[in-house]
FIMARVEX-977494 format. One record per residue (C-alpha): residue in one letter; x, y, z; residue number from 0. Coordinates in nm, 2 decimals. Each point is the difference from the previous one (the first is absolute). Last residue first. Layout:
% residues N
rec aa: a xx: X yy: Y zz: Z i: NUM
...
***
This chain:
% residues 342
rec aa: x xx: 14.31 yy: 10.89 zz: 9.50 i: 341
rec aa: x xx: -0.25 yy: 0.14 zz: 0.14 i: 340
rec aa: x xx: -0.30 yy: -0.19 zz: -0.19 i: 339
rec aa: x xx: 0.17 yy: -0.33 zz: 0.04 i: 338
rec aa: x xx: 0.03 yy: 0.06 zz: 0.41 i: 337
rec aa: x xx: -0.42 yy: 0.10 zz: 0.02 i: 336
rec aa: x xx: -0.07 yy: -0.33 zz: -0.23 i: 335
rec aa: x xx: 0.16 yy: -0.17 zz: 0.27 i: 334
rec aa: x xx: -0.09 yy: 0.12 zz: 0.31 i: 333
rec aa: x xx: -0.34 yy: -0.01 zz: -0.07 i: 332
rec aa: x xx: 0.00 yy: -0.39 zz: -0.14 i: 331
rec aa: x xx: 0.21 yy: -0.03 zz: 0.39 i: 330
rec aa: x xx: -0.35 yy: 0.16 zz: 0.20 i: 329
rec aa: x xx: -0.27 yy: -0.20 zz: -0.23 i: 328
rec aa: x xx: -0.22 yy: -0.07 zz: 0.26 i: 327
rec aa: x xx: -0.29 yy: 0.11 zz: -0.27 i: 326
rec aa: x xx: -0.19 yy: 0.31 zz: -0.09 i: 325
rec aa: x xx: 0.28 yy: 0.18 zz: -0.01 i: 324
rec aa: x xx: 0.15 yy: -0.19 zz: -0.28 i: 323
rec aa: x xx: -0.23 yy: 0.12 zz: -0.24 i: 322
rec aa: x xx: 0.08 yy: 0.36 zz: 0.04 i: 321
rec aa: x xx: 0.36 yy: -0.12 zz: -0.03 i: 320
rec aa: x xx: -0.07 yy: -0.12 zz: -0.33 i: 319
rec aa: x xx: -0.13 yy: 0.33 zz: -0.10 i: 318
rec aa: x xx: 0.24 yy: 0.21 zz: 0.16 i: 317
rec aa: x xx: 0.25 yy: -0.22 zz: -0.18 i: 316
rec aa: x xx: -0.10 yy: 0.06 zz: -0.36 i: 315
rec aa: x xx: -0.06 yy: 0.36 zz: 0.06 i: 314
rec aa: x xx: 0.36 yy: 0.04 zz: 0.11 i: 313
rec aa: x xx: 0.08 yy: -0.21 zz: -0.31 i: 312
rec aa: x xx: -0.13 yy: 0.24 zz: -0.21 i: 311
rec aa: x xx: 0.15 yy: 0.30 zz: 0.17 i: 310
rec aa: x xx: 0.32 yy: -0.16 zz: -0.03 i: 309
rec aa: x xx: -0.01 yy: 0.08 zz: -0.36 i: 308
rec aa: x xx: -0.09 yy: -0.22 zz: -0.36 i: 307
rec aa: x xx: 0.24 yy: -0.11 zz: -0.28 i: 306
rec aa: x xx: 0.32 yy: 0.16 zz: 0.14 i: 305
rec aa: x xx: 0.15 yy: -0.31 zz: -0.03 i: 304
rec aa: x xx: 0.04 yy: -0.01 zz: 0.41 i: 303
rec aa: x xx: -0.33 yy: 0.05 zz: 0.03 i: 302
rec aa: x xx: -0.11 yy: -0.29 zz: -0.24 i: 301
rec aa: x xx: 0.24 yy: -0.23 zz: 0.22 i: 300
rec aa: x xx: -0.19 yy: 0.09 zz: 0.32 i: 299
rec aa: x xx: -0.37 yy: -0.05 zz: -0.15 i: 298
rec aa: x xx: 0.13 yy: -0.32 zz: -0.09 i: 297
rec aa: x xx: 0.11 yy: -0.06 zz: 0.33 i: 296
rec aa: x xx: -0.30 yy: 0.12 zz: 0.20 i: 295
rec aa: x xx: -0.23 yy: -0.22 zz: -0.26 i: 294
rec aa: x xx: 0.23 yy: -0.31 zz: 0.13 i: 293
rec aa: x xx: -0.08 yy: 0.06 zz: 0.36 i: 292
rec aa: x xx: -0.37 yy: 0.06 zz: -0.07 i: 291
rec aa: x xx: -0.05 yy: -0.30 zz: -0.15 i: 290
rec aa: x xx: 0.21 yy: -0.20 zz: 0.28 i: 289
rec aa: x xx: -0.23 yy: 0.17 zz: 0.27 i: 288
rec aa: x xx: -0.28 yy: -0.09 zz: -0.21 i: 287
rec aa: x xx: 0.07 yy: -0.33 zz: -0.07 i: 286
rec aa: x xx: 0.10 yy: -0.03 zz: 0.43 i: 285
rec aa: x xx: -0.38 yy: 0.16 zz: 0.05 i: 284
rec aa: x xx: 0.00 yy: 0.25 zz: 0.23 i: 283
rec aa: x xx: -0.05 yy: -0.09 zz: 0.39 i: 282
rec aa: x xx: -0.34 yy: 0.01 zz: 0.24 i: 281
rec aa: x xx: -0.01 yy: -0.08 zz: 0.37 i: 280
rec aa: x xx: -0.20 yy: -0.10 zz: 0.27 i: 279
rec aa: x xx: -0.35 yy: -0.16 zz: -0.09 i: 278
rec aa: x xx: 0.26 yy: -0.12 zz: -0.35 i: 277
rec aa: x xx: 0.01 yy: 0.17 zz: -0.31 i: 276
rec aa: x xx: 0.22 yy: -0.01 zz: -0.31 i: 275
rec aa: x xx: -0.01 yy: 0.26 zz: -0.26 i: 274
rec aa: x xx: -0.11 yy: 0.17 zz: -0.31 i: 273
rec aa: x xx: -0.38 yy: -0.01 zz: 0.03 i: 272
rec aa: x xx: 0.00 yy: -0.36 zz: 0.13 i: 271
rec aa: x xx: 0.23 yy: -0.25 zz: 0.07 i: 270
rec aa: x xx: -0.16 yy: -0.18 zz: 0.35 i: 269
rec aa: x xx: 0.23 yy: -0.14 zz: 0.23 i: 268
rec aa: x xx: 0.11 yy: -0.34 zz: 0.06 i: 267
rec aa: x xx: -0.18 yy: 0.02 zz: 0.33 i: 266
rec aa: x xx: -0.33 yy: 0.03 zz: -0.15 i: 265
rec aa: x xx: -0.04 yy: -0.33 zz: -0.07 i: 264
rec aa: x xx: -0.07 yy: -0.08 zz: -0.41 i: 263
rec aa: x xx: -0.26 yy: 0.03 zz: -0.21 i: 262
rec aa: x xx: 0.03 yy: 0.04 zz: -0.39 i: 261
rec aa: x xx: -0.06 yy: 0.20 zz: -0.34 i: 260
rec aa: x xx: 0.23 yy: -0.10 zz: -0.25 i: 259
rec aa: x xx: -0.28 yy: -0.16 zz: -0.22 i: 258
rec aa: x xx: -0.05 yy: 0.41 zz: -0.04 i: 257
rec aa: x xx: -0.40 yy: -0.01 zz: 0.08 i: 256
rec aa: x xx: -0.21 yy: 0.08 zz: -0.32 i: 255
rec aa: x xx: -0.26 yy: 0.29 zz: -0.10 i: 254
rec aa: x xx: -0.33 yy: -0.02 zz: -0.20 i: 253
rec aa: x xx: -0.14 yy: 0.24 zz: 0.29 i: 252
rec aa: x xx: -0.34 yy: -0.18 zz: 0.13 i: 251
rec aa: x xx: 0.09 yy: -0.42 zz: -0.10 i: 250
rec aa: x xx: 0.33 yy: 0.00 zz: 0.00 i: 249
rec aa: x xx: 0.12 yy: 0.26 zz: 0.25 i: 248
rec aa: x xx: -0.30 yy: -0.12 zz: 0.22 i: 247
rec aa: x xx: 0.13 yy: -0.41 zz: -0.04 i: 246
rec aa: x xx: 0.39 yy: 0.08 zz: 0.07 i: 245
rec aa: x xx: -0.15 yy: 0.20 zz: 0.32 i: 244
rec aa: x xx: -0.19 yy: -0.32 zz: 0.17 i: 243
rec aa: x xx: 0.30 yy: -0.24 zz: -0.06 i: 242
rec aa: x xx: 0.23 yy: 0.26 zz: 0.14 i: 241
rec aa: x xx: -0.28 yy: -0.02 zz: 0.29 i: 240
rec aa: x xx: 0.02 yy: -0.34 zz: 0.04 i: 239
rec aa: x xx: 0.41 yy: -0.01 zz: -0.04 i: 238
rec aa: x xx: -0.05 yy: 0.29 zz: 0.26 i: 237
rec aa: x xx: -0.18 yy: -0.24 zz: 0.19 i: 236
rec aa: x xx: 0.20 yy: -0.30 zz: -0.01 i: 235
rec aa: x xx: 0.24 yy: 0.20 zz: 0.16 i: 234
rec aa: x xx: -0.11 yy: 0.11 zz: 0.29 i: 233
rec aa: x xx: 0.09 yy: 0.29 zz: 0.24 i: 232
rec aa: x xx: -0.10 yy: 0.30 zz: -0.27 i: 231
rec aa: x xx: 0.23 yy: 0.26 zz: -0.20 i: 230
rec aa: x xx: -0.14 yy: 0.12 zz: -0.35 i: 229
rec aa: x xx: 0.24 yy: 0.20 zz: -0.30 i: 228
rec aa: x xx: -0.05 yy: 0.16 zz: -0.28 i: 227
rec aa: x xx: 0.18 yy: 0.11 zz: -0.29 i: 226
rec aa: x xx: -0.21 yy: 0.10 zz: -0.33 i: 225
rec aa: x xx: -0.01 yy: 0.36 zz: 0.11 i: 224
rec aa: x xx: 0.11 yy: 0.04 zz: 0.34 i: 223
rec aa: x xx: -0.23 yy: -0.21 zz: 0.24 i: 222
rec aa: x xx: -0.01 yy: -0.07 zz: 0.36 i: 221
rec aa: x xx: -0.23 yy: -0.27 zz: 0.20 i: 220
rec aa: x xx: 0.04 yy: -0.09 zz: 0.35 i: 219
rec aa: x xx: -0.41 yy: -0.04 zz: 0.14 i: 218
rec aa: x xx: -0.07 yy: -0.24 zz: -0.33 i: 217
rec aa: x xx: -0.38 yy: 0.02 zz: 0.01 i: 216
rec aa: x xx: -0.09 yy: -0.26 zz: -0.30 i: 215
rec aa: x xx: -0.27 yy: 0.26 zz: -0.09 i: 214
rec aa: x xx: 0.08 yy: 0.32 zz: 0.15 i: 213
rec aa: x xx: 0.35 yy: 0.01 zz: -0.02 i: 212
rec aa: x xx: 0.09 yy: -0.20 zz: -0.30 i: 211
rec aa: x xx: -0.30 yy: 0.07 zz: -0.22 i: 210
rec aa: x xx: 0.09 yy: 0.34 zz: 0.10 i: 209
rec aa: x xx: 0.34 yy: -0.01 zz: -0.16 i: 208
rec aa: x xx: -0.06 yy: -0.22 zz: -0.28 i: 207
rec aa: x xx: -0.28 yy: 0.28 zz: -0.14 i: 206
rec aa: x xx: 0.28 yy: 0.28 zz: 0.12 i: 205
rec aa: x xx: 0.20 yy: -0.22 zz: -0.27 i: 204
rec aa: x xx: -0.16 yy: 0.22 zz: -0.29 i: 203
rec aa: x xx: 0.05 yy: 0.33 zz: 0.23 i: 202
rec aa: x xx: 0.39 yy: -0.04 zz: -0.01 i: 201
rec aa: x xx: -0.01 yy: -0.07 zz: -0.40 i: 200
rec aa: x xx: -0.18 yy: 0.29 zz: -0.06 i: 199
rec aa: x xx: 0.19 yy: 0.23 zz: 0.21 i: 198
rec aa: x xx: 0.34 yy: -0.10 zz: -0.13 i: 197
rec aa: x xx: -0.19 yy: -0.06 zz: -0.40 i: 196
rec aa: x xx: -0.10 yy: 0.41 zz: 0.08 i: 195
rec aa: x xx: 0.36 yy: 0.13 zz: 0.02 i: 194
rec aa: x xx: 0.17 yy: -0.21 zz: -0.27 i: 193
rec aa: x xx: 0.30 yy: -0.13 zz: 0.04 i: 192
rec aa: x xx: -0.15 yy: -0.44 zz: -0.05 i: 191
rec aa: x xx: -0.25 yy: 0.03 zz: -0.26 i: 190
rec aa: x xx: -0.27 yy: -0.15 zz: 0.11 i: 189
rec aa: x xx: -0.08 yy: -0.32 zz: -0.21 i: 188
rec aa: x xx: -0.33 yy: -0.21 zz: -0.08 i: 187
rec aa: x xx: -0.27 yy: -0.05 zz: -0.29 i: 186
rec aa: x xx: -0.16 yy: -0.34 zz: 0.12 i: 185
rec aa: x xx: -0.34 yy: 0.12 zz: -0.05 i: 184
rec aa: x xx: 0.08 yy: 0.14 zz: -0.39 i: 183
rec aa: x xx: -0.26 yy: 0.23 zz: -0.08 i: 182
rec aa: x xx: 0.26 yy: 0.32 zz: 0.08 i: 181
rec aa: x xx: 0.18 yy: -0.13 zz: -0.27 i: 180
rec aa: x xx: 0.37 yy: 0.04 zz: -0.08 i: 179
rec aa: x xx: 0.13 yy: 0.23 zz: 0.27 i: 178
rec aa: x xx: 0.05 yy: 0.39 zz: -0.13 i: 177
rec aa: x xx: 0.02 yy: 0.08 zz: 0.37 i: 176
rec aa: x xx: -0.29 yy: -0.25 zz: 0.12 i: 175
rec aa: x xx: 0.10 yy: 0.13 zz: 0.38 i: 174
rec aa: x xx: 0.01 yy: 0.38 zz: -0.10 i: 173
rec aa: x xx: -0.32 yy: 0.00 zz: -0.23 i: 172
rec aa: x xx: -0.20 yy: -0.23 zz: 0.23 i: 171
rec aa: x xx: 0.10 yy: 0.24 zz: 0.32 i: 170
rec aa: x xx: -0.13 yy: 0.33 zz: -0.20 i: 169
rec aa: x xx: -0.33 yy: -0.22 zz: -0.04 i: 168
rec aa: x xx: -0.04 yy: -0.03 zz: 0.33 i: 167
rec aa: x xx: 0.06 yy: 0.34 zz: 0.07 i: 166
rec aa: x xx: -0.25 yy: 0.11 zz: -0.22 i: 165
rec aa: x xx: -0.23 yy: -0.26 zz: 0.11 i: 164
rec aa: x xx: 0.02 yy: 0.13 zz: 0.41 i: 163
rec aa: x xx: -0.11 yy: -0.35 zz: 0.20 i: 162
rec aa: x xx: 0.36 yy: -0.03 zz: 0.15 i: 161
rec aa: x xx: 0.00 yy: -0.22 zz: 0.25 i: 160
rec aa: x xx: -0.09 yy: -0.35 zz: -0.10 i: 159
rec aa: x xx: 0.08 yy: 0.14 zz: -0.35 i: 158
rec aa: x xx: 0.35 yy: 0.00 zz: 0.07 i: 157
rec aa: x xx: -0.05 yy: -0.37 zz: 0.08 i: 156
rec aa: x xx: -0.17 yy: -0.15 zz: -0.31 i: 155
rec aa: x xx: 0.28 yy: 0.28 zz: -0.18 i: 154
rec aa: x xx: 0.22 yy: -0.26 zz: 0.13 i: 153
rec aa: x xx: -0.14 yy: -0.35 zz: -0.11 i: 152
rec aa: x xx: -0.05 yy: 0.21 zz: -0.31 i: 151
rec aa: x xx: 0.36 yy: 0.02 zz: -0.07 i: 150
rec aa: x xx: 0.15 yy: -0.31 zz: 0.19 i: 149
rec aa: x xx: 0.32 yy: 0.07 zz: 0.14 i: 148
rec aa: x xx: 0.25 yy: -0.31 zz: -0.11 i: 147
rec aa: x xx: 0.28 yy: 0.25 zz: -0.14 i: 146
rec aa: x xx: 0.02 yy: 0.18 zz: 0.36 i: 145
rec aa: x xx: 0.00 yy: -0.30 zz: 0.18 i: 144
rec aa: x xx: 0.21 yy: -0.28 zz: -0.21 i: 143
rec aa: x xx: -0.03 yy: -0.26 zz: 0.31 i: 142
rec aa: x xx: -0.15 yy: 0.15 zz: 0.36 i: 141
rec aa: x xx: 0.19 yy: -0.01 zz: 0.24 i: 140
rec aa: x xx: 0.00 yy: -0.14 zz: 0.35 i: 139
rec aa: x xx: 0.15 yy: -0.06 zz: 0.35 i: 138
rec aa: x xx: -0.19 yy: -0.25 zz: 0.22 i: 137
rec aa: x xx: 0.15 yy: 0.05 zz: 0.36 i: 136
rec aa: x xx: -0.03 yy: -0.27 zz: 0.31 i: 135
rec aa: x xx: 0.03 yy: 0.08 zz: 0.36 i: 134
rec aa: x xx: 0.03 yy: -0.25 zz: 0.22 i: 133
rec aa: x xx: -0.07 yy: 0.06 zz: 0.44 i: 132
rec aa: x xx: -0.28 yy: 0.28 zz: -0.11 i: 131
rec aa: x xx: -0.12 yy: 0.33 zz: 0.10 i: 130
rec aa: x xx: 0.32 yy: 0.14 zz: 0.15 i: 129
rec aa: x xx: 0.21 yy: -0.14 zz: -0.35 i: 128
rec aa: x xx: -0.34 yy: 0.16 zz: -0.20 i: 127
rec aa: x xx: 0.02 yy: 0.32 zz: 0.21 i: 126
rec aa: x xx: 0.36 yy: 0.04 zz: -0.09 i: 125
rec aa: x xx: 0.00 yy: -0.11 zz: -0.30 i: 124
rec aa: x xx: -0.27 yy: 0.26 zz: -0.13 i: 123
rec aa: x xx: 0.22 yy: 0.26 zz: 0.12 i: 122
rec aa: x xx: 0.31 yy: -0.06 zz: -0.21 i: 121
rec aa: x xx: -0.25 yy: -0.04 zz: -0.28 i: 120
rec aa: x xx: -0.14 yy: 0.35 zz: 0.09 i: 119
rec aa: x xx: 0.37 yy: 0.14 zz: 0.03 i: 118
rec aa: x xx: 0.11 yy: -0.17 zz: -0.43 i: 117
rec aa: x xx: -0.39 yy: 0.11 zz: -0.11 i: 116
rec aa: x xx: 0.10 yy: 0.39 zz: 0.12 i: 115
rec aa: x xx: 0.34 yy: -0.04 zz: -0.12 i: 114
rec aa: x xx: -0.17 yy: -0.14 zz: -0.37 i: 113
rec aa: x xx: -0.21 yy: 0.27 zz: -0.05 i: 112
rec aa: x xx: -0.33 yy: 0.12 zz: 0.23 i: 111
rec aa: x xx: -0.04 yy: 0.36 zz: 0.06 i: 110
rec aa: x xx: -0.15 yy: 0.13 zz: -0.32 i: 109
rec aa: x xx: -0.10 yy: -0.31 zz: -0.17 i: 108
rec aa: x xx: 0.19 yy: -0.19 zz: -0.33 i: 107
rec aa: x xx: 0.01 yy: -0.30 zz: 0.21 i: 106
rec aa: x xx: -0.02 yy: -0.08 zz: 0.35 i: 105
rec aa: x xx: -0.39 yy: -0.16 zz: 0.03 i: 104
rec aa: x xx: 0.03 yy: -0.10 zz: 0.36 i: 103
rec aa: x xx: -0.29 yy: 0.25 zz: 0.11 i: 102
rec aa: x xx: -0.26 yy: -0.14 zz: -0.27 i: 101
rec aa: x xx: -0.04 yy: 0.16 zz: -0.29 i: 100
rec aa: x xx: -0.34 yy: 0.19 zz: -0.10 i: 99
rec aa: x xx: 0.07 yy: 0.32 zz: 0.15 i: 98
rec aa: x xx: 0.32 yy: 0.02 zz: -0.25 i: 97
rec aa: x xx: -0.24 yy: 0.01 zz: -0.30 i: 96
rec aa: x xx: -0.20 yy: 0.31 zz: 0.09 i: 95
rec aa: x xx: 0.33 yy: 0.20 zz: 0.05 i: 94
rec aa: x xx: 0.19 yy: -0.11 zz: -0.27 i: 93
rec aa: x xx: -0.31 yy: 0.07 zz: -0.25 i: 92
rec aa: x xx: -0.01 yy: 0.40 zz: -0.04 i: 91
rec aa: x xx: 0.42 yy: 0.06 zz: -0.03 i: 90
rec aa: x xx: 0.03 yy: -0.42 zz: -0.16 i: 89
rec aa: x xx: -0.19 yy: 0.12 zz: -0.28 i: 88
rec aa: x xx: 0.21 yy: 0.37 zz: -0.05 i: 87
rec aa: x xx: 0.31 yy: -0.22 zz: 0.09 i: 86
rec aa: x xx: -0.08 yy: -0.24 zz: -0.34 i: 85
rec aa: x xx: -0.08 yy: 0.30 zz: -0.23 i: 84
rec aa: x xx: 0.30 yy: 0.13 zz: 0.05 i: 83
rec aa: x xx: 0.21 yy: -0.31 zz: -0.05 i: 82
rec aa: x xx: -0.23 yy: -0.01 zz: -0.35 i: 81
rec aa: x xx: 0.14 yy: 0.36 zz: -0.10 i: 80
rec aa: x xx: 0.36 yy: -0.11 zz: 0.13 i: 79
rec aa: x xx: 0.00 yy: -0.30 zz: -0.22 i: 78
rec aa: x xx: -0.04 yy: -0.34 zz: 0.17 i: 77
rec aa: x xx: 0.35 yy: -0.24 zz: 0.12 i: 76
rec aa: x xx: -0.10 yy: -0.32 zz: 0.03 i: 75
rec aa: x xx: 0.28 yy: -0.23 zz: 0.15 i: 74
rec aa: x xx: 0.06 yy: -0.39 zz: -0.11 i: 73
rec aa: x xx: 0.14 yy: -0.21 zz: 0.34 i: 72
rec aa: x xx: 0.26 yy: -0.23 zz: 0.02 i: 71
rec aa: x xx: 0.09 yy: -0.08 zz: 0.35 i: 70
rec aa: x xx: 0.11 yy: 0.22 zz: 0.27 i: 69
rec aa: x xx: 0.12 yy: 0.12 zz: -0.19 i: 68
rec aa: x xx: 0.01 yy: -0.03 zz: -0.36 i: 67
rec aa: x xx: -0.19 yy: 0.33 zz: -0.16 i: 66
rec aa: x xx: -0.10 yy: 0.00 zz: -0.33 i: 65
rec aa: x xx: -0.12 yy: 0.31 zz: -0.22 i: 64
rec aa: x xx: -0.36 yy: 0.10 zz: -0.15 i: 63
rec aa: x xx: -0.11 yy: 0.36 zz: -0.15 i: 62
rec aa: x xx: -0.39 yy: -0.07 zz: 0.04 i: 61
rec aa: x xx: -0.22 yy: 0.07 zz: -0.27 i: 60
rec aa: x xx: -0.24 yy: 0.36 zz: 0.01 i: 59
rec aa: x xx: -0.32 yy: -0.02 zz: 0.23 i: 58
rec aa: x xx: -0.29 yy: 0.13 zz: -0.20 i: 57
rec aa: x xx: -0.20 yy: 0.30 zz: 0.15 i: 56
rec aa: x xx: -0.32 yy: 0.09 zz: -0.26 i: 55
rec aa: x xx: -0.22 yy: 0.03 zz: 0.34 i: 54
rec aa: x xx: -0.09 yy: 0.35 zz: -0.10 i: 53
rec aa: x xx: 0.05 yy: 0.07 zz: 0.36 i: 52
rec aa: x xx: 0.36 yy: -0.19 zz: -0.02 i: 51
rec aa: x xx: 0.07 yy: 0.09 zz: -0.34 i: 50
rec aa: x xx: -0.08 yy: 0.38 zz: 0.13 i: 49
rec aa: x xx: 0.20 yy: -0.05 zz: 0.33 i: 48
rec aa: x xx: 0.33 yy: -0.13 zz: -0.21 i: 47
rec aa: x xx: -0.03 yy: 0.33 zz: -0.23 i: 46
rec aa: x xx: -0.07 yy: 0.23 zz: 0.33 i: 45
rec aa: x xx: 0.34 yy: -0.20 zz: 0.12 i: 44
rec aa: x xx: 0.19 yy: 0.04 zz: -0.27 i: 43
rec aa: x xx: -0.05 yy: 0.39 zz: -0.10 i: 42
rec aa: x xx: 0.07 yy: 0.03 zz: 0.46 i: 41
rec aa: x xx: 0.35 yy: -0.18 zz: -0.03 i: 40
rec aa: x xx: 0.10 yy: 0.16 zz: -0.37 i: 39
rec aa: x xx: 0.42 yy: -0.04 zz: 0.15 i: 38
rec aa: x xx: -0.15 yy: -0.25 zz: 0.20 i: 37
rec aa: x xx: -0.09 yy: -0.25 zz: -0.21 i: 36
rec aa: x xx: 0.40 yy: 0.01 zz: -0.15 i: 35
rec aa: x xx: 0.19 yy: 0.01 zz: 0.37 i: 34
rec aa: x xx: -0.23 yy: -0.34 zz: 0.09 i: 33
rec aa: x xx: 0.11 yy: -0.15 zz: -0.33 i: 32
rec aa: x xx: 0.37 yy: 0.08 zz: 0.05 i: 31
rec aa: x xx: 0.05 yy: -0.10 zz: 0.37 i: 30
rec aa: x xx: 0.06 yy: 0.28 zz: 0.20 i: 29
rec aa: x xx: -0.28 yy: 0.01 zz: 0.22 i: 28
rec aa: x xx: 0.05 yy: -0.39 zz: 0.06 i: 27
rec aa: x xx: -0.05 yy: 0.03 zz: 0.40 i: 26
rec aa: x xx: -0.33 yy: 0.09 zz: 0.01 i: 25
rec aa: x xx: -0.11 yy: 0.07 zz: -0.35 i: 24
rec aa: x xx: -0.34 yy: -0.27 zz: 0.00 i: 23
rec aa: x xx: -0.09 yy: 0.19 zz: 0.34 i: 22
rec aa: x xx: 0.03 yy: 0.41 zz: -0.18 i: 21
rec aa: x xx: -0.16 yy: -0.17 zz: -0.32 i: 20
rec aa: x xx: -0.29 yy: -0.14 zz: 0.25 i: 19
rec aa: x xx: -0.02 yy: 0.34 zz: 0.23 i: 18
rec aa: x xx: -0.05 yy: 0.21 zz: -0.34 i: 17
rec aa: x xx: -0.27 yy: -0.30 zz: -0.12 i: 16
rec aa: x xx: -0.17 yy: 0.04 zz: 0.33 i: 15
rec aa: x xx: -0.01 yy: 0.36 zz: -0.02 i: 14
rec aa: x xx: -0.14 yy: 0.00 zz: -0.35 i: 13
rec aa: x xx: -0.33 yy: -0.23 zz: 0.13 i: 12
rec aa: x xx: 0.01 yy: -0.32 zz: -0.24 i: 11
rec aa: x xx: 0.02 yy: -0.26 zz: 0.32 i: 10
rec aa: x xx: -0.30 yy: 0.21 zz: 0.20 i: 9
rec aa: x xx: -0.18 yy: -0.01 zz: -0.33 i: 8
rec aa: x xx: 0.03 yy: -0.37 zz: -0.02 i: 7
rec aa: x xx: -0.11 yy: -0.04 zz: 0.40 i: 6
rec aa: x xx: -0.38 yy: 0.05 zz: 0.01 i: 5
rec aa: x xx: -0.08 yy: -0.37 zz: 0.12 i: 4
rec aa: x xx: 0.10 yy: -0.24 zz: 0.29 i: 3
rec aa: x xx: -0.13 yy: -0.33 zz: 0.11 i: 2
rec aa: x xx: -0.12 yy: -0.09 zz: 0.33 i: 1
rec aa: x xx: 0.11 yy: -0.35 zz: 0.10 i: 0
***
């Protein structure tokens, strides 16, 4: 694999710093701290490019909160100055990294997401149903993912790229972010929120993802992050090859299978990137349907207080309807179009 050099001055070029503030605002440009490093925009940015070409840069701590759904999840929220610093990477290193994924690679990639994954599922069941009498799917996960991440397992892999020592060392200081010891071979934990732990993370199970495909050569393989799913006729194979994967998580990545993990016929249908698929149809999840139903309600009530405006809930719906178009979800439609009119 040919390595590439020259890139740290590409990342500290002003322009790319202006287009990373103008990507870390998108959507928040009113948010306080965004509002406050802009007001001296171009003072800040030549400060954050000397530290960077000075390489006296220090990530500052991350503001933490809690999320609960869908399951409990702690969220790292970095400063504007260090969110900055993360695009101007990901600007110069996106593009090298993404020509190492495979094709069914659907996260955090510009024209994959979780519809994309959903229609090329759908179409992996249909040739494997033509292929074969039985089809068979293991579904995955990988336990504890983001926290599990391996620190210099992972910069083992960025280097497998990225020869530039500058760069590299710019990745240390981000992924050690005021970590304990940087001696310590079982330091772990990306920092779920965070721009560059979503690219990291997605490149450290690229290793699973070719072992997968070009060593155990699974033909109907599809990942999204730490979900991943593998359709074949037999299945005492895929408990073989779940066998085979459990062993290279352990032994190359320092990762474990969710126990959860299973194989089942394909006819039950497969929940997977937000919904149920069959070869011939795909619905929404009933806990999400009921989820949403009850968020609609609230959302109703605190308009009628007063406490937010119909405008809110408008972009509540459109979101949830967005969803549903992706499914056979004609009645779900109907529904969430009659509570936002009346």
């Amino acid at each position: 694999m040919k390595r590439i050099g020259n890139l740290y001055y590409k990342i500290c070029d002003f322009q790319n710093l202006h287009l990373a503030f103008y990507k870390t605002a998108k959507g928040r440009r009113y948010d306080h701290d965004i509002l406050k490093f802009k007001t001296h925009l171009e003072e800040n940015l030549i400060q954050l490019q000397i530290e960077l070409l000075n390489k006296t840069y220090s990530p500052s701590p991350y503001r933490t909160f809690k999320l609960y759904e869908p399951k409990e999840r702690t969220i790292y929220v970095s400063p504007v100055k260090d969110r900055v610093v993360h695009h101007a990477v990901m600007n110069v290193v996106e593009p090298i990294w993404d020509r190492l994924f495979i094709y069914d690679s659907y996260a955090c990639r510009k024209g994959k997401g979780t519809h994309a994954g959903v229609q090329r599922t759908v179409s992996f069941l249909r040739k494997a149903i033509q292929k074969w009498n039985k089809v068979y799917c293991l579904k995955c996960d990988i336990s504890k993912f983001f926290p599990s991440i391996n620190h210099h397992i992972l910069l083992q892999v960025i280097q497998k790229k990225i020869k530039c020592k500058d760069t590299l060392w710019l990745f240390e200081t981000i992924i050690f972010n005021n970590s304990a010891d940087k001696n310590d071979l079982e330091s772990k934990n990306m920092p779920i929120g965070n721009l560059i732990s979503q690219w990291s993370a997605n490149l450290y199970l690229n290793e699973l993802d070719h072992y997968i495909k070009h060593i155990l050569k699974i033909e109907y393989y599809i990942r999204y992050m730490d979900d991943f799913i593998l359709l074949h006729e037999d299945k005492t194979y895929l408990r073989e090859i779940k066998s085979k994967i459990i062993a290279f998580l352990s032994d190359r990545l320092k990762l474990k299978l969710n126990p959860k993990s299973d194989i089942f016929p394909i006819n039950r249908g497969i929940d997977f990137l937000g919904y149920r698929t069959w070869h011939n149809n795909i619905l929404l999840r009933k806990k999400n349907i009921i989820k949403s139903t009850k968020r609609f309600k609230k959302l109703k009530s605190l308009c009628s207080q007063g406490l937010i405006d119909r405008e809110r809930i408008k972009c509540s719906v459109s979101s949830w309807l967005g969803h549903c178009k992706h499914a056979n979800a004609t009645r779900v439609i109907e529904l969430c179009i009659e509570k936002i009119s009346n």
